[in-house]
MARKELUM-971715 format. One record per residue (C-alpha): residue number from 1; residue in one letter; x, y, z. Coordinates in nm, 3 decimals, m for minus. Example, Ala and Ser with C-alpha at 12.3 -4.5 7.8 and 13.67 -1.06 7.14 Angstrom:
BEGIN
+-----+------+---------+---------+---------+
! pos ! code !      px !      py !      pz !
+-----+------+---------+---------+---------+
!   1 !    a !   1.230 !  m0.450 !   0.780 !
!   2 !    s !   1.367 !  m0.106 !   0.714 !
+-----+------+---------+---------+---------+
END
This chain:
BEGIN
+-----+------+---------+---------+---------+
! pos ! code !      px !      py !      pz !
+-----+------+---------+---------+---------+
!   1 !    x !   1.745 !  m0.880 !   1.051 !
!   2 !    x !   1.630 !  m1.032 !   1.416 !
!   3 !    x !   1.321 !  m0.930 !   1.558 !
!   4 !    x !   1.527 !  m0.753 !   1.797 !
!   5 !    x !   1.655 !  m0.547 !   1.553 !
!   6 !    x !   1.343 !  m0.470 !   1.373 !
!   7 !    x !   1.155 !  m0.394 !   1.710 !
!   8 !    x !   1.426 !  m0.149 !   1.729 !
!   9 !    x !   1.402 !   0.048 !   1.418 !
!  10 !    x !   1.035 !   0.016 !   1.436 !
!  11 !    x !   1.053 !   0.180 !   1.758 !
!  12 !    x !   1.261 !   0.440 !   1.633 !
!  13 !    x !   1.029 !   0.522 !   1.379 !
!  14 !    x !   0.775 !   0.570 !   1.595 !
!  15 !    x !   1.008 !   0.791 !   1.795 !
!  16 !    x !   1.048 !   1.040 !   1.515 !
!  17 !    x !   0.658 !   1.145 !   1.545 !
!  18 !    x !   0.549 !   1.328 !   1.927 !
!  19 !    x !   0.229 !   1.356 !   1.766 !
!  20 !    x !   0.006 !   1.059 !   1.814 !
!  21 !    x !  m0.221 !   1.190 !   1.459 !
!  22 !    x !   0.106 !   1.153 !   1.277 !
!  23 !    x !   0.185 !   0.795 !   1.439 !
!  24 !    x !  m0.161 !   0.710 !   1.325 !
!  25 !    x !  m0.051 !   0.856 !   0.980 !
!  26 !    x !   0.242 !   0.602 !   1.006 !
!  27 !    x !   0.023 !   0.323 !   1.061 !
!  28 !    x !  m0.190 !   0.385 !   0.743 !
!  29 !    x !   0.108 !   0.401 !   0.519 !
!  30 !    x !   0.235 !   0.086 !   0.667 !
!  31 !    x !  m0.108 !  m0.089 !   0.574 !
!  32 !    x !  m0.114 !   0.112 !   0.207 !
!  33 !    x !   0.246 !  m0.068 !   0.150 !
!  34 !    x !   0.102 !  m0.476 !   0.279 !
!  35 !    x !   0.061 !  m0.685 !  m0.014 !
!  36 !    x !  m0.288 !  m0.737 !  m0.081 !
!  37 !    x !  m0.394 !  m1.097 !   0.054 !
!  38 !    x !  m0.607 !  m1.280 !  m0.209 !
!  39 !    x !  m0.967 !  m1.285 !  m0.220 !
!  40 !    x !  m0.937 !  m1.717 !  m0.202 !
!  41 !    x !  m0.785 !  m1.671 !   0.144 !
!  42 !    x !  m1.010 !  m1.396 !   0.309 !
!  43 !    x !  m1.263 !  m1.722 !   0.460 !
!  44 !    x !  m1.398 !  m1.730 !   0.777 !
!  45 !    x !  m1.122 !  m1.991 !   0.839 !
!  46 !    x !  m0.835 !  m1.741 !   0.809 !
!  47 !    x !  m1.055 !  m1.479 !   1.035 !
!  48 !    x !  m0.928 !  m1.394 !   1.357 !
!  49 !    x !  m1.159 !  m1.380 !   1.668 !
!  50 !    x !  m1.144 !  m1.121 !   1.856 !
!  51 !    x !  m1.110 !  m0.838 !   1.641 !
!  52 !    x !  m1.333 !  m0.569 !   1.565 !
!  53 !    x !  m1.276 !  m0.543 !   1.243 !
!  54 !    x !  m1.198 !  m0.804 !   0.986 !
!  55 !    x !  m0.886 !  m0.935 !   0.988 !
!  56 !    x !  m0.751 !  m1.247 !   0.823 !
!  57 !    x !  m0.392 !  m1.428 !   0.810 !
!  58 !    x !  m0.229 !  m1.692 !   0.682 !
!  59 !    x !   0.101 !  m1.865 !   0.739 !
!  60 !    x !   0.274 !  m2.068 !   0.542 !
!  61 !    x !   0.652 !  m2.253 !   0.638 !
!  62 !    x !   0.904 !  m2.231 !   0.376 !
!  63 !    x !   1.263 !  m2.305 !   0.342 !
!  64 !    x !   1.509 !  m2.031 !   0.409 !
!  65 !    x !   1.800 !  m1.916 !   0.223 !
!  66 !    x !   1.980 !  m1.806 !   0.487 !
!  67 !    x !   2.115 !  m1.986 !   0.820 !
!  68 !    x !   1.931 !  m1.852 !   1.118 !
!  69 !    x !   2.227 !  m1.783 !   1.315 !
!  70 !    x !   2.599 !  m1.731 !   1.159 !
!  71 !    x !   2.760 !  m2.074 !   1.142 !
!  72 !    x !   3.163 !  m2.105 !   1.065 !
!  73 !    x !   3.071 !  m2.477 !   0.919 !
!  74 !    x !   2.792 !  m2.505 !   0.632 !
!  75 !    x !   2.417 !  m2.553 !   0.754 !
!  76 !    x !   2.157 !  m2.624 !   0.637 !
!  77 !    x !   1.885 !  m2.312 !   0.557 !
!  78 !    x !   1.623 !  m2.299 !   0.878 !
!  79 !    x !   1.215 !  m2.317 !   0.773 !
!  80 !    x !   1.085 !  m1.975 !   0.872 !
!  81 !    x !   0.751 !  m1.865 !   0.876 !
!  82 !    x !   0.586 !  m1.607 !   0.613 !
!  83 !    x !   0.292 !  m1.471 !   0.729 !
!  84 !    x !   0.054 !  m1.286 !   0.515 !
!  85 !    x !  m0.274 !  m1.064 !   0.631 !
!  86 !    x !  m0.531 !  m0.830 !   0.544 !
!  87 !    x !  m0.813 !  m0.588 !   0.707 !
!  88 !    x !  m1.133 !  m0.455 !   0.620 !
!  89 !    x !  m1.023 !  m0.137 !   0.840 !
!  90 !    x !  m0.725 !   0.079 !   0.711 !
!  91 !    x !  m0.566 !   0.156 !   1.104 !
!  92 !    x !  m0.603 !  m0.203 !   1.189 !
!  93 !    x !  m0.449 !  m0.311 !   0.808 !
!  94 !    x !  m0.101 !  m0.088 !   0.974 !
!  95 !    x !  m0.104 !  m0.274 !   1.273 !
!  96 !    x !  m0.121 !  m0.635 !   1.032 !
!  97 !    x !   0.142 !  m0.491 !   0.842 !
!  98 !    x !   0.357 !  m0.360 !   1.133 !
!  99 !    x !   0.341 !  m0.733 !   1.277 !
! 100 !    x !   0.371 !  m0.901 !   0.971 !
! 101 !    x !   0.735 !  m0.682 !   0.930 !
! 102 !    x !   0.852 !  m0.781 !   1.287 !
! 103 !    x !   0.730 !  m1.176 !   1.282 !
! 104 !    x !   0.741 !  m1.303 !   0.954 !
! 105 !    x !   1.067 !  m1.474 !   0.791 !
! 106 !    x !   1.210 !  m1.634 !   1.149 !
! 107 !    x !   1.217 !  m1.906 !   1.287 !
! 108 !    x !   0.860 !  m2.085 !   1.456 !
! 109 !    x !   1.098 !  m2.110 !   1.728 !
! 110 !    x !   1.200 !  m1.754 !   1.701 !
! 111 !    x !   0.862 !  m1.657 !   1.709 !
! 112 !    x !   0.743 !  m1.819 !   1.977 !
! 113 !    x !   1.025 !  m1.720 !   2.177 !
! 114 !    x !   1.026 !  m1.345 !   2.109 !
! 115 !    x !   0.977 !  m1.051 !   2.332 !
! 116 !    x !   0.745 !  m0.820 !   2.170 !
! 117 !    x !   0.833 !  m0.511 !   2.366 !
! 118 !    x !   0.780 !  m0.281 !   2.106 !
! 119 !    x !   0.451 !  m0.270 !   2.099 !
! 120 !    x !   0.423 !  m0.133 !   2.453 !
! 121 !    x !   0.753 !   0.053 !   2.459 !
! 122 !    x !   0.611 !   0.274 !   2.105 !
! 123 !    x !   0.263 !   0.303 !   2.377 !
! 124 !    x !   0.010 !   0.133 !   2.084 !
! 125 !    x !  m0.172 !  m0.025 !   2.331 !
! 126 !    x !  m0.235 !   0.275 !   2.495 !
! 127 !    x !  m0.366 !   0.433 !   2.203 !
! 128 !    x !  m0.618 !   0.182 !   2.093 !
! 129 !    x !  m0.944 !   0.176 !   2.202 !
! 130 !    x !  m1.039 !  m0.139 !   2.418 !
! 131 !    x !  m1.138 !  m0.365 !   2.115 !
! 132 !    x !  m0.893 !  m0.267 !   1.938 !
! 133 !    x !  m0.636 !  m0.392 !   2.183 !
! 134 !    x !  m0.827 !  m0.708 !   2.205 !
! 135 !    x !  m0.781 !  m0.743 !   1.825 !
! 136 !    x !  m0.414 !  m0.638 !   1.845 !
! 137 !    x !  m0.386 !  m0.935 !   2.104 !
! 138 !    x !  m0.608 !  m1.186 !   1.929 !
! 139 !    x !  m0.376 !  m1.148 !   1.616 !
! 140 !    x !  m0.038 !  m1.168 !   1.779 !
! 141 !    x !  m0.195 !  m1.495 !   1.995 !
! 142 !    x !  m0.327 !  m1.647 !   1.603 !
! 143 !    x !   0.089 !  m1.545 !   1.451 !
! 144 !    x !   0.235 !  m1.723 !   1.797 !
! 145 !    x !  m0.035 !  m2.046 !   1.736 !
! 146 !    x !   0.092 !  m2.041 !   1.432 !
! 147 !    x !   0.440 !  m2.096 !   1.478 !
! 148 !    x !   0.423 !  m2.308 !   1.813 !
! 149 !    x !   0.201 !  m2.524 !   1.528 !
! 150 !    x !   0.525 !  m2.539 !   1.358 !
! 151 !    x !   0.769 !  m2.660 !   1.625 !
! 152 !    x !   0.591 !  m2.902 !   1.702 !
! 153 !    x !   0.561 !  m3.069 !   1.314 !
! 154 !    x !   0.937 !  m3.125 !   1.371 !
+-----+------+---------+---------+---------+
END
């Protein structure tokens, strides 16, 4: 699935609550559902700054099994990037999770490329207190460094 298409059905989930208490809700069961991140890899290195809470990722590149675009001639599988992340607060844990779900498995090029609408078109920003938004914006600038990292190991 492009991150197109999971902005999409993200923001269509999102769509299905009018209630902001219930989109919070939504957020929290995203965050139960992340897959713990070790205890080895929650170091101040992996911390992000900027956040209020604690919140760690890491990234790692691995080989695809699937082309990133459909090909009529065999090609070879694309390197995406797998992210993984954690957080000491359960709201901010949804919001790792709900980026993790729309960045990781593309493309670093993919990544760095993308048009993250959905996080203003589902109005998170607007729903997030002022260091909260700077957290939401000091993790998505960490998953983009991440990947521009990666194009440029080519």
């Amino acid at each position: 699935m492009s991150i197109a298409e999971t902005q999409d059905e993200i923001i269509e989930e999102f769509a299905s609550f009018d209630d902001w208490m219930d989109r919070y809700s939504l957020l929290i069961e995203y965050g139960n559902g992340l897959e713990p991140l070790p205890e080895a890899d929650k170091t101040d290195k992996n911390l992000i700054d900027g956040c209020q809470s604690k919140v760690w990722f890491t990234c790692e590149l691995v080989q695809s099994d699937q082309p990133a675009q459909p090909v009529k001639l065999a090609q070879p599988a694309q390197p995406v990037v797998v992210y993984h992340g954690d957080s000491d607060a359960i709201l901010v844990k949804g919001i790792v999770a709900l980026l993790i779900r729309v960045l990781s498995g593309h493309t670093p090029q993919e990544i760095v490329d993308a048009d993250l609408h959905f996080i203003d078109d589902i109005q998170l920003r607007e729903h997030l207190s002022p260091t909260r938004t700077n957290g939401l914006n000091a993790m998505l600038r960490q998953m983009r460094l991440f990947a521009l990292t990666y194009t440029q190991k080519k």
